[in-house]
C-alpha positions as CSV (number, residue, x, y, z in Angstrom):
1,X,86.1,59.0,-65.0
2,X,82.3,59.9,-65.4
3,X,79.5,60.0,-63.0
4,X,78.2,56.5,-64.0
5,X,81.6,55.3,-63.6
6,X,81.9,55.8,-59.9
7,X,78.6,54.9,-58.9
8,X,79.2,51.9,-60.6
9,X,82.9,51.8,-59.0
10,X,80.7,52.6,-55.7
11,X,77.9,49.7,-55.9
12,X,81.2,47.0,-56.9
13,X,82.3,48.3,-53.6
14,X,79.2,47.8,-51.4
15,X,78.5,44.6,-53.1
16,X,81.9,43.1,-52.4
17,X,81.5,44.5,-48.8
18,X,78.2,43.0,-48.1
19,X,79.2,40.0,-49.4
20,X,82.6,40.0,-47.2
21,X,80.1,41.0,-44.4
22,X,78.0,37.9,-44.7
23,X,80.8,35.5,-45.4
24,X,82.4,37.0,-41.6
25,X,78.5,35.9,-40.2
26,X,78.4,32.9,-41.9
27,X,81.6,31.8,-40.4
28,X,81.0,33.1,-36.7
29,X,77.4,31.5,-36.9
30,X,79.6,28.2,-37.7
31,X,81.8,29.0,-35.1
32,X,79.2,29.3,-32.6
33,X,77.7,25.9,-33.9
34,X,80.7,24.4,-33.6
35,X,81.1,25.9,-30.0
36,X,77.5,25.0,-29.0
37,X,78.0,21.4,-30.0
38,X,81.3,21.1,-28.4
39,X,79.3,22.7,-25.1
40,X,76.7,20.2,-25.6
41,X,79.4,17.4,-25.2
42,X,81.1,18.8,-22.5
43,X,77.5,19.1,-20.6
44,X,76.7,15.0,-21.5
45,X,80.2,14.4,-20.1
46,X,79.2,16.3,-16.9
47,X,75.9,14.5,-16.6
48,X,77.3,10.9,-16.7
49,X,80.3,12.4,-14.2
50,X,77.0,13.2,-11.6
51,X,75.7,9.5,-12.9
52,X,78.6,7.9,-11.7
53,X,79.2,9.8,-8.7
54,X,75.6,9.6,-7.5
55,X,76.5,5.8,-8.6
56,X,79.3,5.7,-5.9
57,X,77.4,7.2,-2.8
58,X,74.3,5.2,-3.3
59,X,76.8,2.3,-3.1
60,X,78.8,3.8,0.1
61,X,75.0,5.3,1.6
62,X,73.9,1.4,1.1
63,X,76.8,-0.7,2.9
64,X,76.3,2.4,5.7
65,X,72.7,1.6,6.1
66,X,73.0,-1.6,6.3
67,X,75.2,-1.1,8.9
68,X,78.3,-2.2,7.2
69,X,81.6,-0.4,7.5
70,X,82.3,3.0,4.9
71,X,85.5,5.4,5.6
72,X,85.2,7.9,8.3
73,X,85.2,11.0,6.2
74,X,82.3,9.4,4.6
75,X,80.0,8.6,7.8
76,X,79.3,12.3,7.9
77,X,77.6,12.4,4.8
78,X,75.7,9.3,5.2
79,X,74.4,10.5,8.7
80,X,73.5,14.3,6.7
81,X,71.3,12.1,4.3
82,X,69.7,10.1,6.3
83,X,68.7,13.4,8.1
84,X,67.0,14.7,4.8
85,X,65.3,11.0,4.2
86,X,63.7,11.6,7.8
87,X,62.9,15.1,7.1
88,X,61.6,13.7,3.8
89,X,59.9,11.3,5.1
90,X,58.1,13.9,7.7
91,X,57.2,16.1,4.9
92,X,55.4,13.3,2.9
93,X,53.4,12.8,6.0
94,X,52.4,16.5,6.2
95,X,50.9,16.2,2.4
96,X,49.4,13.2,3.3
97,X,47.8,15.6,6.3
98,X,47.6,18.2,3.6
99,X,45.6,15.9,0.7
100,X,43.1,14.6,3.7
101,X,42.4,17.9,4.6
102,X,41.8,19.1,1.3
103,X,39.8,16.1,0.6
104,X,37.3,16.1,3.6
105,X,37.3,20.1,2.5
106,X,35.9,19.4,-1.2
107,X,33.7,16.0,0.3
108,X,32.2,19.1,2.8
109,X,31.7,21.1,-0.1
110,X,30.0,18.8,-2.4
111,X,27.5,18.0,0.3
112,X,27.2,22.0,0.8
113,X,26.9,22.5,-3.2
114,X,24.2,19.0,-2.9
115,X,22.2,20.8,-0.7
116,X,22.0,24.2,-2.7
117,X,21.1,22.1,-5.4
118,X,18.2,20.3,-3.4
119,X,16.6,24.0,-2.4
120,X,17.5,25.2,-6.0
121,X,15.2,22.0,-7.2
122,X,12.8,22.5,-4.3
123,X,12.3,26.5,-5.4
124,X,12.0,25.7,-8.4
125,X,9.1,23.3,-7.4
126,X,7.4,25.9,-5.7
127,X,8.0,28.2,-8.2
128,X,6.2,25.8,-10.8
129,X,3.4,25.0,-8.6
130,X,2.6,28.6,-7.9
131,X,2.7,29.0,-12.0
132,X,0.3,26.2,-12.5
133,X,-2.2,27.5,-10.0
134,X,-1.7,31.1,-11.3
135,X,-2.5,29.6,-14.8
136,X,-5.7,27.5,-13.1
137,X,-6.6,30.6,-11.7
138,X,-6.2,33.3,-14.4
139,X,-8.3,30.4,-17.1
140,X,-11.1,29.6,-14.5
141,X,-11.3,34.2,-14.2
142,X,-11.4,34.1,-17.8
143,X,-13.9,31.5,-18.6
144,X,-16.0,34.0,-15.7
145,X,-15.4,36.8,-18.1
146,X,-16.4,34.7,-21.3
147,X,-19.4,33.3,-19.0
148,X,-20.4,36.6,-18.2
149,X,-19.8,38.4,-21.8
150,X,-21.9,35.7,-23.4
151,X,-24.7,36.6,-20.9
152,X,-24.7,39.8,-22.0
153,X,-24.6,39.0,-25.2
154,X,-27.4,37.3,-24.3
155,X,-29.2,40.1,-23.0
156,X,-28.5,42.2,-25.4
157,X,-30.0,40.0,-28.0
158,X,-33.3,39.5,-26.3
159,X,-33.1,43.4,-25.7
160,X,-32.6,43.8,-29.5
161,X,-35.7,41.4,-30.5
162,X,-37.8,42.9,-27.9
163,X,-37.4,46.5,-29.2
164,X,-37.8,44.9,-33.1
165,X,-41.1,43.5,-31.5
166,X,-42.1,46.9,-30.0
167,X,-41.6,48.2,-33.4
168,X,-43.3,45.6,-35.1
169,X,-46.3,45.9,-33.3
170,X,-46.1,50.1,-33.2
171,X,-46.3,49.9,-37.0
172,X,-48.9,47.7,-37.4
């Protein structure tokens, strides 16, 4: 048997392996469906167990708050929850505390961010005002400086004429 022949022999081999190979995971992935949907049943069987048995207190808890008669060995538990309703009903009074508290917290702070904003707004007032005089100020200096350039312009121009005169007159 040549070369070719065993590699060939070799490749059959790892073909039929791999396909073996994913046949066994194809089958243990249905398996674990199968499993998974049989667990899924078994867990809605469960729930509608807790359904009915929460069902059957709330129907023994009710004839014992009303006062009526329930089995001894079931008193017990009817006293135990009607120990968490009042401690239930305690803590829905402390988050009541809690939410006014946190309420007259964020009314205390909205006045306190109201006023910031008030200064903020009075600042920035200020702030404007002082521009606008700054502004008045800085164009009544500069219409001093143009006042001032233009009389020296002025001057300059009379001096200019004069000395053309003086010349004028020195030539003649």
């Amino acid at each position: 048997m040549g070369f070719f022949d065993q590699l060939g022999d070799v490749a059959k081999n790892i073909g039929k392996s791999a396909g073996d190979f994913a046949k066994q995971v194809g089958d243990k992935t249905n398996d674990a469906l199968e499993i998974s949907k049989l667990n899924t049943k078994i867990s809605a069987e469960n729930a509608e167990i807790e359904k009915e048995k929460k069902k059957l207190s709330d129907a023994l808890f009710e004839r014992f708050a009303r006062g009526e008669e329930v089995p001894e060995e079931v008193k017990e538990f009817c006293d135990n929850i009607k120990s968490h309703l009042l401690n239930i009903d305690g803590f829905k009074e402390e988050i009541e505390k809690v939410k006014a508290a946190a309420a007259e917290r964020a009314t205390n702070l909205k006045e306190e961010v109201n006023d910031k904003v008030d200064d903020l707004k009075d600042a920035a007032s200020d702030v404007k005002d002082h521009a606008v005089d700054f502004a008045e100020d800085a164009k009544d200096a500069a219409d001093n400086v143009v006042d001032e350039v233009k009389d020296h312009v002025e001057d300059a121009k009379d001096a200019v004429h004069d000395a053309v005169d003086n010349i004028k007159e020195d030539n003649n």
